[in-house]
C-alpha positions as CSV (number, residue, x, y, z in Angstrom):
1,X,77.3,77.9,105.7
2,X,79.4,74.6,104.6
3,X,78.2,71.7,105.4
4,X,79.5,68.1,105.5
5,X,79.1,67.7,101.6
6,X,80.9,70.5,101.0
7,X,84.1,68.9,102.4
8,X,84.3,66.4,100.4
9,X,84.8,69.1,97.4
10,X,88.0,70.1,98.9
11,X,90.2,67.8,97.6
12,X,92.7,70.3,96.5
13,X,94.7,69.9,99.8
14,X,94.3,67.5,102.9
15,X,95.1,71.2,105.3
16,X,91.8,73.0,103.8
17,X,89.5,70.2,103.8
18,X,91.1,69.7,108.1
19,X,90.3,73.6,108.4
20,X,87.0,72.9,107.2
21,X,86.1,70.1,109.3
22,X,87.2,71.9,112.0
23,X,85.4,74.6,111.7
24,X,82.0,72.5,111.5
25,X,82.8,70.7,114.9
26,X,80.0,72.0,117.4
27,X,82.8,72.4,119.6
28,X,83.9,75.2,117.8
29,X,80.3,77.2,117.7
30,X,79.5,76.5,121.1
31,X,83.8,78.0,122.1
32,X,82.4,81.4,119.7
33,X,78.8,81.7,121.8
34,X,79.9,80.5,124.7
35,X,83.5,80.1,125.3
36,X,83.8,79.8,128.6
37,X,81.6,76.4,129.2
38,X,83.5,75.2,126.0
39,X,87.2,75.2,127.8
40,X,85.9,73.9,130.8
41,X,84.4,70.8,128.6
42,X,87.4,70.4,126.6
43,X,89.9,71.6,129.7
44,X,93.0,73.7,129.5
45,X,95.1,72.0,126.9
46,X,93.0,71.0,124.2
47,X,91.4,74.9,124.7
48,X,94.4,76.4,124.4
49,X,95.2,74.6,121.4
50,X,91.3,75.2,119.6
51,X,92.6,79.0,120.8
52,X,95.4,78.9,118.5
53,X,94.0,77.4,115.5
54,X,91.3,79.9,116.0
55,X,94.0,82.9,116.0
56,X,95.9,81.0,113.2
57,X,94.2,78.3,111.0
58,X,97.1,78.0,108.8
59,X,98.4,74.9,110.3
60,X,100.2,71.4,109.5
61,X,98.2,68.8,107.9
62,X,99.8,66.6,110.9
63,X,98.8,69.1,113.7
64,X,95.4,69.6,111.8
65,X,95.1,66.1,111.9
66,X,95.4,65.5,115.4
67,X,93.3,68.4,116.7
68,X,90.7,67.4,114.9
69,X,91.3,63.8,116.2
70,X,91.3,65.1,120.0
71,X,88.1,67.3,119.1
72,X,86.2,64.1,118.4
73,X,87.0,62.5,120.4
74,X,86.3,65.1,123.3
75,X,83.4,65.3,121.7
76,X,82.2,61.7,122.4
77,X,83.5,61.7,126.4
């Protein structure tokens, strides 16, 4: 499993190294195990929008950026 360290080795562009960190965001676990309780925390638009990265990573490094910025910050409410 990657762990924080790991990102930091993906320097060979910003969109993997987003992906990555992502993909580490408890958010993201807790949407695979129990996905129901995770859109309700998150609500309807940011869910629909972790939905889509899940169905296709390949992504932006702006849109990345952001998601991962509204994750966080989800995260910490």
């Amino acid at each position: 499993m990657l762990g924080p360290a790991d990102i930091a080795d993906w320097d060979e562009d910003e969109a993997d190294r987003l992906r990555a960190e992502i993909r580490l965001l408890p958010i993201l676990r807790r949407m695979a195990a129990d996905p129901r309780a995770a859109r309700a925390a998150l609500g309807r638009p940011l869910a629909a929008r972790v939905e889509s990265f899940r169905r296709n990573a390949r992504r932006p490094a702006h849109e990345l950026r952001s998601l991962l910025d509204d994750l966080r910050d989800a995260e910490r409410a």
